[in-house]
N, C-alpha and C positions, 0 to 999 in steps of 0.2 A: 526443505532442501532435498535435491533430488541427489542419492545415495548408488555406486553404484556395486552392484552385487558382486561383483568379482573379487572385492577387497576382502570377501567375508567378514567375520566381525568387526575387521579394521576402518569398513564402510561408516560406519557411525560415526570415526573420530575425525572427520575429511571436515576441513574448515578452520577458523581461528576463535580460542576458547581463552576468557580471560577472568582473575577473580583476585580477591585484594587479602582474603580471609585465614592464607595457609601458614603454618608452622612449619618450622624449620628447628628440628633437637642435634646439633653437633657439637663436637669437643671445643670448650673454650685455648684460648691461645697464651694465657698466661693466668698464671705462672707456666712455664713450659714443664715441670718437675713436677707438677699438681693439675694435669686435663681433668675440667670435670664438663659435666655437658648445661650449653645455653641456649636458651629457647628465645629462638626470637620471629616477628610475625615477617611476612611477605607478600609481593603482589606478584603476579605473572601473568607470561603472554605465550600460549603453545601454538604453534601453526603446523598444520597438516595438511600437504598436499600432496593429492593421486602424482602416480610417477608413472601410469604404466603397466605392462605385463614385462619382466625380467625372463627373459629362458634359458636355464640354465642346463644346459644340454636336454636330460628328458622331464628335466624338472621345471617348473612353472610355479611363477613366483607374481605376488601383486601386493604392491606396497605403496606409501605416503614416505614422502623427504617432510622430517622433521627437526624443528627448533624449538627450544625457547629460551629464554629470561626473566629471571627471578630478578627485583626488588628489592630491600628492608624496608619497610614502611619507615617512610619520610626520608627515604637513602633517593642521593638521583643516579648514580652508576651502578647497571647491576651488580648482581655478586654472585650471581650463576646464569651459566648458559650451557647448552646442551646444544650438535648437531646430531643428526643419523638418519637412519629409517626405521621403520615399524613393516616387516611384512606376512605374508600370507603364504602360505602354503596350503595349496586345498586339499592335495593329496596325500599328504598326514597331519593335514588337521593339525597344524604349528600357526604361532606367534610366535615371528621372529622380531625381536627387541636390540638393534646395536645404535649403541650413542658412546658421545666422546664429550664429553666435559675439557675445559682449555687448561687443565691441571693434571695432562699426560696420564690420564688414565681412559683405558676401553672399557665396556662392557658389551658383551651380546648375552642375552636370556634369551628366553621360550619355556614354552607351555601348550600343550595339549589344550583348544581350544574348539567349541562347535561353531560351525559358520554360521549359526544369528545368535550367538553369545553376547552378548552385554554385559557381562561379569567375565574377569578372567584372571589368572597369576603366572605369574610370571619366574624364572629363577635363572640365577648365574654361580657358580664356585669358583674360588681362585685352585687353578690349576686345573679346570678342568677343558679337554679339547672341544668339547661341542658348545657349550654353554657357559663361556668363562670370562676371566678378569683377567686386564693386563693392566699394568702400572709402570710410570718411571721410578728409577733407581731410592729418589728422595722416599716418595707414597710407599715405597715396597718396604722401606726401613722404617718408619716414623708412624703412617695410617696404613696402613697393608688392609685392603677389602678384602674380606675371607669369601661373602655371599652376600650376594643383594637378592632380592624379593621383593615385587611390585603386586598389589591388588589392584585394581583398575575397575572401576563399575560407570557405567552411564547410566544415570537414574532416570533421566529420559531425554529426549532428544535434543533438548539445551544443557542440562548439565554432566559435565564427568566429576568423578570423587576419586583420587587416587590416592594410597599411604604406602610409602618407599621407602626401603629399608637397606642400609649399606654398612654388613657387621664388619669394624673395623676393630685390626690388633694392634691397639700401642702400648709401648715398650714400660708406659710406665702404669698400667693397668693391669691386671691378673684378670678379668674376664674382658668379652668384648663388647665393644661400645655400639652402641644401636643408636648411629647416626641416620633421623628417620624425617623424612618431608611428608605431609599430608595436605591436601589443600582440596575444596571443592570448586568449579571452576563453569563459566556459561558462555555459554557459543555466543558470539558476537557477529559473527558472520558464515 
């Protein structure tokens, strides 16, 4: 696959990458007065497509429009989906990370990133202006994301491994819950 250089590290993940193998640890749903966390497997479909040079006045930006959907192994309706972008910043050397799950919540991360990186992290805080967490009114009371944090590795040019982490506070917990997806994943096309 011919990759191209502008997206800097983001050049790798340009394609559509699928795998049947990932975990998924979140808060079960009942008892509501007793969350404790259930693990269950998933399959997914991420696609990543070049979008472009963005100019944002003297800043220059190169990014992929990204989606996916997650599975439960043996489920036919997904149970997650994600849209956004993934961009580039060559001139401080940033990955920018914003997606919206359809459960009224944003996130935008980054991280200090080399442009032929293969390996990178990622980070978000609730309340913070550059790199933060928004939620509707329900999420903000019940699961409120305090920080997510993403590792991302390409182990080579067919497969990516990512493990995802969204520290949530709920009401009826005293620490928080490390609602976390891991899955490894191979280019299809």
């Amino acid at each position: 696959m011919a990759f191209d250089a502008d997206l800097g590290p983001l050049r790798y993940l340009q394609g559509t990458w699928e795998g049947e193998g990932g975990v998924d640890v979140s808060p079960s749903d009942y008892p509501p007065t007793d969350r404790c966390a259930v693990e269950s497997k998933f399959r997914e479909k991420m696609v990543f497509e070049p979008m472009g040079r963005v100019d944002n006045h003297e800043q220059q930006l190169f990014g992929l429009r990204y989606s996916t959907r997650a599975w439960r192994i043996g489920g036919e309706n997904p149970f997650h989906e994600e849209l956004g972008y993934w961009l580039w910043d060559p001139a401080s050397q940033l990955v920018i990370r914003s997606f919206m799950p359809p459960r009224g919540i944003t996130v935008m991360a980054g991280g200090r990133v080399e442009p032929d990186a293969r390996e990178f992290r990622l980070e978000a805080e609730s309340g913070s202006e550059i790199f933060g967490i928004c939620s509707n009114p329900f999420l903000e009371k019940e699961f409120k994301t305090v920080r997510y944090t993403l590792h991302l590795k390409l182990v080579d040019e067919e497969t990516l491994f990512y493990d995802e982490h969204m520290w949530l506070k709920i009401p009826s917990k005293q620490e928080l819950f490390d609602h976390r997806d891991v899955h490894t994943l191979k280019r299809t096309s």
